[in-house]
TIVEX-837404 format. One record per residue (C-alpha): residue in three letters; x, y, z. Coordinates in nm, 3 decimals. Layout:
N
+------+---------+---------+---------+
: code :       x :       y :       z :
+------+---------+---------+---------+
:  ALA :       X :       Y :       Z :
...
+------+---------+---------+---------+
END
This chain:
347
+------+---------+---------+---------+
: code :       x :       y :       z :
+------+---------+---------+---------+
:  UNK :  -1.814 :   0.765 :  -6.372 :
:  UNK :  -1.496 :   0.542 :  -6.291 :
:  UNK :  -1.396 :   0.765 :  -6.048 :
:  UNK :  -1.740 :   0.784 :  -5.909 :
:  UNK :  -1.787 :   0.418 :  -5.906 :
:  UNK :  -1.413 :   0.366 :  -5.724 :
:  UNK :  -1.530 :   0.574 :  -5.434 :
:  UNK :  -1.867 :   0.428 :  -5.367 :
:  UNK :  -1.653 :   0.111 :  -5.385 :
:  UNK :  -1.436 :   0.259 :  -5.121 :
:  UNK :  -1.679 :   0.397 :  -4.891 :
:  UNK :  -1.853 :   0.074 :  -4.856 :
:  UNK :  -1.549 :  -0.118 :  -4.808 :
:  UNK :  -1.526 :   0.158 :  -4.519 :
:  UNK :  -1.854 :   0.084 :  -4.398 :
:  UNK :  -1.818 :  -0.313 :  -4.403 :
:  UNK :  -1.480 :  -0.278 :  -4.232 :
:  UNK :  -1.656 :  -0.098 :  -3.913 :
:  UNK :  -1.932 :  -0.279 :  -3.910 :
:  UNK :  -1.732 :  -0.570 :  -3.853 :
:  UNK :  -1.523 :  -0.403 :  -3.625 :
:  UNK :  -1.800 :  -0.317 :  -3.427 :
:  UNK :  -1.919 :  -0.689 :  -3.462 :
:  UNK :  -1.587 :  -0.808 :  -3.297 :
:  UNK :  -1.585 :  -0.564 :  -3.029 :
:  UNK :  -1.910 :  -0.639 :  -2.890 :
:  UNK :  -1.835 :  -1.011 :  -2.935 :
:  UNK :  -1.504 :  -0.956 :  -2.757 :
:  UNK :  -1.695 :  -0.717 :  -2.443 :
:  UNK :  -1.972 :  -1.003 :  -2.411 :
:  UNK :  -1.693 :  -1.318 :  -2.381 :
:  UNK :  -1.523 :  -1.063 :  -2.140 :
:  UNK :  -1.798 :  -1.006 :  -1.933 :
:  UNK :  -1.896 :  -1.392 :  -1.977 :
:  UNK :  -1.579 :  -1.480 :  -1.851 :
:  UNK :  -1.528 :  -1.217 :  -1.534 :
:  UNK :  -1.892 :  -1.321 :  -1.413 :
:  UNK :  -1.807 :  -1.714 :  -1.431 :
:  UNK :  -1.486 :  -1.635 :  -1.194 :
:  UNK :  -1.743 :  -1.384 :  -0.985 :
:  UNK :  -1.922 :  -1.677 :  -0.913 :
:  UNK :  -1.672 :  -1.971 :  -0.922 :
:  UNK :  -1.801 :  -2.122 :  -1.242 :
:  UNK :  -1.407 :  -2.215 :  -1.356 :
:  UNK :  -1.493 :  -2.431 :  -1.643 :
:  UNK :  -1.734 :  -2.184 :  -1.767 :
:  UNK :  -1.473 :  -1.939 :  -1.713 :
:  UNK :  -1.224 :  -2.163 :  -1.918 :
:  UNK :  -1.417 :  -2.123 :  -2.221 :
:  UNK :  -1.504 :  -1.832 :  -2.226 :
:  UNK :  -1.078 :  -1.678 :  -2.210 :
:  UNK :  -1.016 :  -1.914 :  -2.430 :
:  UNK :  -1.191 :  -1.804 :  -2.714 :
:  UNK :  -1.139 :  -1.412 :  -2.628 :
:  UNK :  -0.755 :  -1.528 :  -2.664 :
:  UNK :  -0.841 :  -1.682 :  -3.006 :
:  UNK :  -0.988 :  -1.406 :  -3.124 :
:  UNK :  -0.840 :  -1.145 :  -3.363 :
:  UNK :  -0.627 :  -0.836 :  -3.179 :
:  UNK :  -0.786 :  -0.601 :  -3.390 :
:  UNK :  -0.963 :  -0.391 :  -3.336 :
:  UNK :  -0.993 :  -0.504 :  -2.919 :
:  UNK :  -0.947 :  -0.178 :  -2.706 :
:  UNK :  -0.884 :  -0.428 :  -2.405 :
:  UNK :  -0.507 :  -0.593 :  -2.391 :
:  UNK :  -0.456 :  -0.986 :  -2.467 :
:  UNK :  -0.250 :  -1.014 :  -2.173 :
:  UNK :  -0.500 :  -0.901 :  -1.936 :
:  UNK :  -0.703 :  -1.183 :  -2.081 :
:  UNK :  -0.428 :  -1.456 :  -2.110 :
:  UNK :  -0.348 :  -1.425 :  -1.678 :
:  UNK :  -0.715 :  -1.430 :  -1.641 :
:  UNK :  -0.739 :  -1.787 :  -1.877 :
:  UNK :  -0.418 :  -1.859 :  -1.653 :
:  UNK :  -0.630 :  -1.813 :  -1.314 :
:  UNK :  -0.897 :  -2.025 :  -1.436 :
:  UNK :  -0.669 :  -2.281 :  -1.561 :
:  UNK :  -0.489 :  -2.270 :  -1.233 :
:  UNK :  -0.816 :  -2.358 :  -1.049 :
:  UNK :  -0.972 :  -2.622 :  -1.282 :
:  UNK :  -0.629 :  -2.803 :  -1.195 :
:  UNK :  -0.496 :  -2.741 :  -1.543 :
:  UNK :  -0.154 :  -2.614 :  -1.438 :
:  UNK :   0.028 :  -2.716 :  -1.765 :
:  UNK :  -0.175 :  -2.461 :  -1.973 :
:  UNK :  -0.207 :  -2.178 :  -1.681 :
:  UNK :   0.161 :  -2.226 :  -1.710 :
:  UNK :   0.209 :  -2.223 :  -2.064 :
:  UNK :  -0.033 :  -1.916 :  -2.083 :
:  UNK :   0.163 :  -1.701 :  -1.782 :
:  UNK :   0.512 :  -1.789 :  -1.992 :
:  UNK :   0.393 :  -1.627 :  -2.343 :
:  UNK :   0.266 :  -1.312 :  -2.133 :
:  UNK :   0.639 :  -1.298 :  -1.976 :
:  UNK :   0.776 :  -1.367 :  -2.273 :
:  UNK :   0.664 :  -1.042 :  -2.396 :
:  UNK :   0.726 :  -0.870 :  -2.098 :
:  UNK :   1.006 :  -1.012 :  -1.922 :
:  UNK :   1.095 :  -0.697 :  -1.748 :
:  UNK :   0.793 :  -0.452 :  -1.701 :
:  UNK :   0.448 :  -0.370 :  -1.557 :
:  UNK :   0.322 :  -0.711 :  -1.588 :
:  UNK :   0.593 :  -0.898 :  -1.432 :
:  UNK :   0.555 :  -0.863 :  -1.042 :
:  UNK :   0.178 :  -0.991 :  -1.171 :
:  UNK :   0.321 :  -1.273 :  -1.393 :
:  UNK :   0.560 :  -1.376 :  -1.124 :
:  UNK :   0.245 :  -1.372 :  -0.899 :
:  UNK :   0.048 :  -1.602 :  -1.076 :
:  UNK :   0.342 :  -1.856 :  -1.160 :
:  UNK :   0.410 :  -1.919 :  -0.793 :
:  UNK :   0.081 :  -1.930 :  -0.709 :
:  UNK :   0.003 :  -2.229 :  -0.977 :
:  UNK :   0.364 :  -2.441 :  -0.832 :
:  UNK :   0.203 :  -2.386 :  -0.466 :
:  UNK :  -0.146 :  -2.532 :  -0.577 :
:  UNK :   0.085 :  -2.861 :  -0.746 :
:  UNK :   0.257 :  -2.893 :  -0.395 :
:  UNK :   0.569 :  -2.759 :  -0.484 :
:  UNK :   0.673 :  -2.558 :  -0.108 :
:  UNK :   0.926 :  -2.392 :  -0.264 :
:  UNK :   0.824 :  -2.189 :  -0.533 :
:  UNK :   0.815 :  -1.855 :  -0.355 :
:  UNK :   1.149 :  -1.888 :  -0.283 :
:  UNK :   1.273 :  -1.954 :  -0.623 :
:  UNK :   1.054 :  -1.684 :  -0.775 :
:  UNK :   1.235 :  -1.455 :  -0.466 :
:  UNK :   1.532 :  -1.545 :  -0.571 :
:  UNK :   1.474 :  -1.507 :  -0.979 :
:  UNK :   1.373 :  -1.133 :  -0.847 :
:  UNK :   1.637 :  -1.035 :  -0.600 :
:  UNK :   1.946 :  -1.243 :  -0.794 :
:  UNK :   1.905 :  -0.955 :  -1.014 :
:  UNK :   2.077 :  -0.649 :  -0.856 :
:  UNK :   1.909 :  -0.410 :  -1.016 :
:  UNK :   1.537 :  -0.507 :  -0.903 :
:  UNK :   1.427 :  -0.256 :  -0.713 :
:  UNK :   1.270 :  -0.327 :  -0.385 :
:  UNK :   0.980 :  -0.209 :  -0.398 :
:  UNK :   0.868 :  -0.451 :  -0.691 :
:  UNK :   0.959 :  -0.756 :  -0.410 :
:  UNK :   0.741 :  -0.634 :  -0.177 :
:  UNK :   0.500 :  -0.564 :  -0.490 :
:  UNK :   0.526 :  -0.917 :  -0.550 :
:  UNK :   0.479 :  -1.064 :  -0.192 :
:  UNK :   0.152 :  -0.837 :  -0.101 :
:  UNK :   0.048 :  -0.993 :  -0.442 :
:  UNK :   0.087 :  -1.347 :  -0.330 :
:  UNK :  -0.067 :  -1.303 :  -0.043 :
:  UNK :  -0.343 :  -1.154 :  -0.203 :
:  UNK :  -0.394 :  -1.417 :  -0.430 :
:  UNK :  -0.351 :  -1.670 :  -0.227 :
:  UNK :  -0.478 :  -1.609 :   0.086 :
:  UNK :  -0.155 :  -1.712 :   0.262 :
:  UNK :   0.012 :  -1.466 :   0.468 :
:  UNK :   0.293 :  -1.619 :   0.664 :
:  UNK :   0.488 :  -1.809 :   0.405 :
:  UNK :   0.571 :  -1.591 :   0.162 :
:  UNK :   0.672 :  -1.355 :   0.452 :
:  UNK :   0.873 :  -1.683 :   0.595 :
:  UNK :   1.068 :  -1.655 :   0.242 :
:  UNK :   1.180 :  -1.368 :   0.225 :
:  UNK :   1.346 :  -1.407 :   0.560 :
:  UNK :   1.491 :  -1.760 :   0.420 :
:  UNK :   1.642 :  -1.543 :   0.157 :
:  UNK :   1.839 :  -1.280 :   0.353 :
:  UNK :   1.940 :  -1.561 :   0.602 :
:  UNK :   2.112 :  -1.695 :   0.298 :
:  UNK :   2.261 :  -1.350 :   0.123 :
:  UNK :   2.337 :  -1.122 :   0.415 :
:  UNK :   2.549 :  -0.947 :   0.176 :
:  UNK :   2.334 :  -0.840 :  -0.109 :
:  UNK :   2.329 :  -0.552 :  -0.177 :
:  UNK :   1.983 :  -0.386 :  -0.115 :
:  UNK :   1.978 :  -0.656 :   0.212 :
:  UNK :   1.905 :  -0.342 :   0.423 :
:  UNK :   1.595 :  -0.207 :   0.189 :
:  UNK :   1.474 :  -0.546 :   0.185 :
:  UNK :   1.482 :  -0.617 :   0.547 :
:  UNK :   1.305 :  -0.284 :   0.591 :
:  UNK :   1.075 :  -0.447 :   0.383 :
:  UNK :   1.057 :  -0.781 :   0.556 :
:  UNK :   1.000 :  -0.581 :   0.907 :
:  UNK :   0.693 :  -0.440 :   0.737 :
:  UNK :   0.578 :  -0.767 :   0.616 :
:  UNK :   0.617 :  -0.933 :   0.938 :
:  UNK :   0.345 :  -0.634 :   1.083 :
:  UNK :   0.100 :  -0.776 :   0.912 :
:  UNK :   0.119 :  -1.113 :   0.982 :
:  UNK :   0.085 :  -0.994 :   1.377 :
:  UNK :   0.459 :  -1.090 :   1.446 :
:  UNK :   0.556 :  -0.771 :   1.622 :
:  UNK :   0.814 :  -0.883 :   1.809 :
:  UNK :   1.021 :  -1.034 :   1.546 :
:  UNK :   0.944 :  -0.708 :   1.355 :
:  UNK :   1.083 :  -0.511 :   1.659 :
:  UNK :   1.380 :  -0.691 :   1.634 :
:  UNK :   1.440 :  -0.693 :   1.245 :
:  UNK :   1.442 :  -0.286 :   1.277 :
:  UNK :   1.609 :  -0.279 :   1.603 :
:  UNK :   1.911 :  -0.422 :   1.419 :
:  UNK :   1.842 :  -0.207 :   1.132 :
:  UNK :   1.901 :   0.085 :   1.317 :
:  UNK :   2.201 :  -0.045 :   1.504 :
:  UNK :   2.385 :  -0.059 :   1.188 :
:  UNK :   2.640 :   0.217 :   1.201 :
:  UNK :   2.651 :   0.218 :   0.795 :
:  UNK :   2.280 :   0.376 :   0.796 :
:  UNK :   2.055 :   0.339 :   0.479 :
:  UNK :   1.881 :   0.556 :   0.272 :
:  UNK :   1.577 :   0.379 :   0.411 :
:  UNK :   1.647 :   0.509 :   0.786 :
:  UNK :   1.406 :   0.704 :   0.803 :
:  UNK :   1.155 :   0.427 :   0.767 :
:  UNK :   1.272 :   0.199 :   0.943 :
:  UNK :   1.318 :   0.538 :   1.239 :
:  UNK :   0.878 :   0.529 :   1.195 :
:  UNK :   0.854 :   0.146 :   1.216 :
:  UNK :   1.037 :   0.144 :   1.523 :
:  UNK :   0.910 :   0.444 :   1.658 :
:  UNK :   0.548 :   0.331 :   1.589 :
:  UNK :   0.600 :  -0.015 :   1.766 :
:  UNK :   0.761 :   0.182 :   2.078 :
:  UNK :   0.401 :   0.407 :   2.102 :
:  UNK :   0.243 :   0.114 :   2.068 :
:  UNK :   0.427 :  -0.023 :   2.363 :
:  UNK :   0.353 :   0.334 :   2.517 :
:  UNK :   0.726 :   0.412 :   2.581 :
:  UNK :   0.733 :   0.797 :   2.400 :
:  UNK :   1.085 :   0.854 :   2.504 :
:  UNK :   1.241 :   0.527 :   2.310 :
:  UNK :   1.027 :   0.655 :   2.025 :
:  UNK :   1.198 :   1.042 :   2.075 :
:  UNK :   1.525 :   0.871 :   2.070 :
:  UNK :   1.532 :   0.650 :   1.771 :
:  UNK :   1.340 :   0.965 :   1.545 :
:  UNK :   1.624 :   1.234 :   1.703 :
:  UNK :   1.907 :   0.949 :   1.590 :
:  UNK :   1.764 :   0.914 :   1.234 :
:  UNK :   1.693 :   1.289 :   1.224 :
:  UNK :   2.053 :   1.331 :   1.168 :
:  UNK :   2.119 :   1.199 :   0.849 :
:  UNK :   1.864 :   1.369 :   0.652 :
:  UNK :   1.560 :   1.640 :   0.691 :
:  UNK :   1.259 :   1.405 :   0.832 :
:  UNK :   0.982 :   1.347 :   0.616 :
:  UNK :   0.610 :   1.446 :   0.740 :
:  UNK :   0.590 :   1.092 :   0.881 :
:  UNK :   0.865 :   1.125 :   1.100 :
:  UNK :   0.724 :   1.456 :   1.185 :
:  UNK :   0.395 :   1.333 :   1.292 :
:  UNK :   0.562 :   1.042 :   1.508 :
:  UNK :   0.742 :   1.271 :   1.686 :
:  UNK :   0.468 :   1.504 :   1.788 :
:  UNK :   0.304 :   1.187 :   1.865 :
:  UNK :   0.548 :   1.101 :   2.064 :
:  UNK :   0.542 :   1.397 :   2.265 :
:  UNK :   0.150 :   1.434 :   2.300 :
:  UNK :   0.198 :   1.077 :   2.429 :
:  UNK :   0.474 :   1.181 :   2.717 :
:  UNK :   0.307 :   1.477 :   2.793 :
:  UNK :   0.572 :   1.737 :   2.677 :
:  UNK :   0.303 :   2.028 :   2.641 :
:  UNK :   0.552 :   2.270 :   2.507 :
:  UNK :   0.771 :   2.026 :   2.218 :
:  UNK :   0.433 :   1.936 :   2.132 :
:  UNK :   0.312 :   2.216 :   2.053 :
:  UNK :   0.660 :   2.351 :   1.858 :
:  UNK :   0.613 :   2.020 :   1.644 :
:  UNK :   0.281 :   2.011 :   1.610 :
:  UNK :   0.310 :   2.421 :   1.501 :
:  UNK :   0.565 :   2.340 :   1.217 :
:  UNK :   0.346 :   2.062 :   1.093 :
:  UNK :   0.024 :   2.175 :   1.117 :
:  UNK :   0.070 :   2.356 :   0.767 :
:  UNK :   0.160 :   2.008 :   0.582 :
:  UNK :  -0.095 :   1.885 :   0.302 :
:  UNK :  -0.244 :   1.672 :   0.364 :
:  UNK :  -0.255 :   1.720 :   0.762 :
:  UNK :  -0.149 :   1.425 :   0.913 :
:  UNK :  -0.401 :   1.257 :   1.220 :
:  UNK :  -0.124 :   1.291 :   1.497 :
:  UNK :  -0.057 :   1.692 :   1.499 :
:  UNK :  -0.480 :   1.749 :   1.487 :
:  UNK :  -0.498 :   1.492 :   1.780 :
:  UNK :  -0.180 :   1.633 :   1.919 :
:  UNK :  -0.332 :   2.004 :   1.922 :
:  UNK :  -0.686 :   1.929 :   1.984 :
:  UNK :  -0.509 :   1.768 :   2.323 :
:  UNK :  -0.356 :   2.125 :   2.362 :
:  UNK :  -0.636 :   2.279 :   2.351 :
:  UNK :  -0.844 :   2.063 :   2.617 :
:  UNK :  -0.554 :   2.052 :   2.831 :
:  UNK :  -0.547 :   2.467 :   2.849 :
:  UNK :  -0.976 :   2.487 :   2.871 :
:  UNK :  -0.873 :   2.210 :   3.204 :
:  UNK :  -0.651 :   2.420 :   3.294 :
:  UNK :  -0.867 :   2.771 :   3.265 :
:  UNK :  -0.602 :   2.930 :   2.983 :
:  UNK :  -0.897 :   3.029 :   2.768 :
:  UNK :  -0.668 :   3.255 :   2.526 :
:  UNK :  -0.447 :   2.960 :   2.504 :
:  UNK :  -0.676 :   2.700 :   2.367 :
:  UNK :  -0.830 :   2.997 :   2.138 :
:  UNK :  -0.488 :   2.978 :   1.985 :
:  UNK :  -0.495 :   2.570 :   1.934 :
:  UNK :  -0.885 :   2.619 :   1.793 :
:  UNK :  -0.796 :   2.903 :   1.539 :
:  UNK :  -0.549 :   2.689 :   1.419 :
:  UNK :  -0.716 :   2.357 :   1.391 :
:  UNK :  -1.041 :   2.554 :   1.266 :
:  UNK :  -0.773 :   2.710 :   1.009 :
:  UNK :  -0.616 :   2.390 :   0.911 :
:  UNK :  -0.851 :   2.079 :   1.010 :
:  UNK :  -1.198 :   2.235 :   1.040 :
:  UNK :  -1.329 :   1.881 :   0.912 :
:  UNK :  -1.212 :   1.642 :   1.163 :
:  UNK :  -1.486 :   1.526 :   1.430 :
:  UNK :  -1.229 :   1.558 :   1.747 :
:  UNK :  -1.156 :   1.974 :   1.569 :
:  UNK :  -1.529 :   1.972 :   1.620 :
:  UNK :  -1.556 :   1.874 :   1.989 :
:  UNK :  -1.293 :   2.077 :   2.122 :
:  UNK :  -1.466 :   2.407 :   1.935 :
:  UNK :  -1.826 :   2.335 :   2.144 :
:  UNK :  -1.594 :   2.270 :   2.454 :
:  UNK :  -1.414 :   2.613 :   2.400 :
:  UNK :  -1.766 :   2.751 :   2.322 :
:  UNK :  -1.895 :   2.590 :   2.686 :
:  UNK :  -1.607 :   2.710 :   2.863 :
:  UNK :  -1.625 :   3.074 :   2.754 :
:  UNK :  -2.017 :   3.043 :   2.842 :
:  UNK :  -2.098 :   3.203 :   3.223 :
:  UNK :  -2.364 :   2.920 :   3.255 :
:  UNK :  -2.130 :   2.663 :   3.228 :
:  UNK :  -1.888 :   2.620 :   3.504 :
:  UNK :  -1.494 :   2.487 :   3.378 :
:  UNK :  -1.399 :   2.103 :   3.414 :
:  UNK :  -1.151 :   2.104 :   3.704 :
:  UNK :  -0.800 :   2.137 :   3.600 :
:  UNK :  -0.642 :   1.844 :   3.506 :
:  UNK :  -0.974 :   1.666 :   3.351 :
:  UNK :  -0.806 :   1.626 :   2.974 :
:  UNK :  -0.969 :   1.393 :   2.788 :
:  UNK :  -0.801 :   1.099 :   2.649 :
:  UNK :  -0.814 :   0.966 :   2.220 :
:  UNK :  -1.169 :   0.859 :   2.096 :
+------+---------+---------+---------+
END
């Protein structure tokens, strides 16, 4: 009977135990969901209260990490003006992980709350924490400055830092990764020209970098854009030496071609690429223009070959589609051939 009694004892400690475990969690998902609609909507202060008590709350049994709950208290914080405790919050997160997943986020959120108290220079100290350290890789810098941006809405002064930075430590290091990065950066704040120049110099540097062969496709991009193919054939047949290209480089340089009008190198490069998974845009573009250009130019069995092979490889893409009806046309008697040299241009 003892033994009997000390089990039912057990099993509805059991029971009482989940229950309330299942109390918490729902408590727990509804101040969660309280608090993600209040910053939905802008509500901070509702927002406020409703992190703060998921962070008061007891660990277990919460499926969802207290982190991810103490940077979201720190955004609200950070917008009700409370910088102090968005601060304080942000630290104990890093304090637990001072070197991991969360800290590109961390770092994030802690220059974010300095540039909403004024203070103009807290991207480049948080650069600097990041890239002081030799062996931050990076990637996790440009992590961090795509972040920022993100965050904050600004896009040319955290990309302005970054350049502060290697103005000040031409010698680090991973300067050439970095700048590679920087050249990227300054893309997409419009600044093409400084970009230009950036990799330009990049690719001047007799040294070379590991990272050549992206800073070979930012250049060579930027010269397409500029429509000068034969700069762009240049810098990718330089860079092509120190390594095997990548499909990128691959598909710039058929690009490259198609854009010159070098039928035959297009089609070699286009040929060896056409296999890669997933297919690039450039070689489908690159053979569909193959194709019209031998239907303009009455070479039916030749632009059979460039439609087996796109059909084979790329039977999905719109521009595969056209050029099949146009070979279709072309082969029917009612349907008199465009007049040779009628190739039509990118839609």
């Amino acid at each position: 009977m003892q033994a009997l009694a000390r089990t039912l004892l057990l099993l509805g400690m059991l029971l009482c135990l989940t229950t309330l475990a299942q109390a918490q969690l729902a408590r727990q998902d509804q101040l969660w969901s309280l608090g993600e609609q209040a910053m939905q909507v802008g509500d901070w202060s509702a927002a406020v209260k409703a992190w703060e008590t998921v962070v008061t709350l007891p660990t277990w049994p919460f499926t969802k990490p207290l982190e991810e709950a103490q940077v979201q208290l720190a955004t609200a914080y950070r917008q009700c003006r409370q910088y102090d405790k968005a601060t304080q919050q942000l630290l104990q997160v890093m304090g637990k992980h001072p070197r991991d997943t969360w800290t590109v986020r961390i770092l994030v959120q802690l220059t974010a709350v300095g540039l909403a108290q004024g203070q103009r220079d807290a991207t480049d100290r948080i650069l600097t924490f990041l890239l002081d350290d030799v062996t931050c890789p990076p990637a996790q810098v440009e992590s961090y400055l795509t972040g920022l941006m993100k965050e904050t809405g600004l896009v040319d002064p955290p990309v302005a830092a970054l350049g502060r930075y290697l103005d000040t430590h031409p010698g680090h290091p991973s300067a050439d990764a970095v700048r590679v990065i920087y050249a990227r950066l300054l893309v997409t704040t419009g600044d093409r020209t400084r970009a230009l120049a950036v990799t330009q110099a990049l690719l001047e540097n007799a040294a070379g970098t590991p990272n050549d062969m992206a800073t070979a496709s930012l250049l060579a991009e930027e010269y397409l854009r500029q429509g000068t193919p034969d700069k762009a054939w240049a810098v990718l047949q330089q860079r092509a030496r120190y390594g095997a290209p990548d499909t990128r480089v691959i598909a710039l340089t058929v690009a490259a071609f198609r854009q010159a009008g070098d039928q035959q190198h297009t089609a070699e490069v286009a040929t060896r690429l056409i296999s890669a998974t997933p297919l690039p845009p450039q070689p489908v573009e690159a053979l569909c223009w193959l194709a019209h250009t031998a239907l303009a130019a009455g070479d039916l069995p030749t632009a059979q070959r460039w439609v087996d092979l796109l059909t084979r490889y790329a039977p999905e893409y719109p521009m595969v589609t056209r050029v099949r009806r146009a070979l279709r046309e072309a082969k029917s008697p009612a349907t008199p051939l465009k007049p040779s040299g009628s190739v039509p241009t990118r839609k």
